[in-house]
ZAVEXVO-637026 format. One record per residue (C-alpha): y, x, z; residue in one letter. Coordinates in steps of 0.02 Angstrom, whole numbers, plus 32768, in hexadecimal, padded with zeros to 4 digits. Layout:
% ZAVEXVO-637026
YXZA/...
% end
This chain:
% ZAVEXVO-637026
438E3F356964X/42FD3FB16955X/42983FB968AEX/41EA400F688BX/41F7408767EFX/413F409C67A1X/414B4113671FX/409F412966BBX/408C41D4664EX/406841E56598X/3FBB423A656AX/3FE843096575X/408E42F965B3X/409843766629X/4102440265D1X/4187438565A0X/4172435B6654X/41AB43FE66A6X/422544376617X/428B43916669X/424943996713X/430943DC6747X/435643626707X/42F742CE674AX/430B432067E5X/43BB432967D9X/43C6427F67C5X/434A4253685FX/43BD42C868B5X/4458426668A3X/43EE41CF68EBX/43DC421D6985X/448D42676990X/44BB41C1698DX/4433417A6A0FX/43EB410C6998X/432C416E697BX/42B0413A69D9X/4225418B6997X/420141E368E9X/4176425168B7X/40F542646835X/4019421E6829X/3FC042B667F2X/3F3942AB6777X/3EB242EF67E8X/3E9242E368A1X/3F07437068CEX/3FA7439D6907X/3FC043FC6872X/3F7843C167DBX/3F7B445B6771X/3F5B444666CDX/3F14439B66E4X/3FD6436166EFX/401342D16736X/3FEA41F0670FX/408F41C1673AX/411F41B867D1X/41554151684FX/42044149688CX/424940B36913X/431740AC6911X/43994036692BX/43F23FEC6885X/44703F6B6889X/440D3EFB681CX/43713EF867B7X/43D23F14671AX/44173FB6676FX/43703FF567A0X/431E3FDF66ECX/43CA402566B4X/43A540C26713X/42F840CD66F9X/431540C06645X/439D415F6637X/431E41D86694X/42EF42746651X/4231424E664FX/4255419065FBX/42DA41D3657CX/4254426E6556X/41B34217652BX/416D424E65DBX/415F41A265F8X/410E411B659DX/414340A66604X/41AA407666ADX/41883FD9670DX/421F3FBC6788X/41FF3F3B6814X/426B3F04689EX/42123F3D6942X/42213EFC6A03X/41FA3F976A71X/41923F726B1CX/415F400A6B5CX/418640736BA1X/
% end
């Protein structure tokens, strides 16, 4: 099943941000080796491509996980959750529609 990943950021979390960035992407990586990424990015801070200094709010990523448990599992070992980039991470199953 697919689940929605909401990650929000802490206040001034950017540097921890991109001193893990590689290995968060690593991870996403592995996702979509394995065809189960649907979708991951991050919400800038500002109405911009590129936030700058302004940073990031948060990230969304949609993947398939065996099971709830698995999803919050692997939300929960990330990079950004394990670091503090994160204050929190609301995992949600998801039904895609479109396209």
């Amino acid at each position: 099943m697919l689940y929605a990943l909401i990650g929000e950021d802490a206040p001034n979390s950017l540097d921890k941000r991109m001193a893990v960035r590689g290995e968060h992407l690593a991870r996403l990586q592995a996702l979509q080796a394995e065809g189960r990424l649907v979708l991951a990015g991050p919400c800038p801070a500002v109405d911009s491509p590129d936030p700058g200094p302004a940073g990031f709010t948060g990230s969304v990523i949609v993947a398939e996980f065996p099971s709830l448990a698995d999803a919050e599992a692997w939300a929960a070992a990330d990079p950004y959750a394990t670091t503090g980039v994160f204050v929190r991470c609301t995992v949600k199953p998801f039904k895609k529609v479109l396209p």
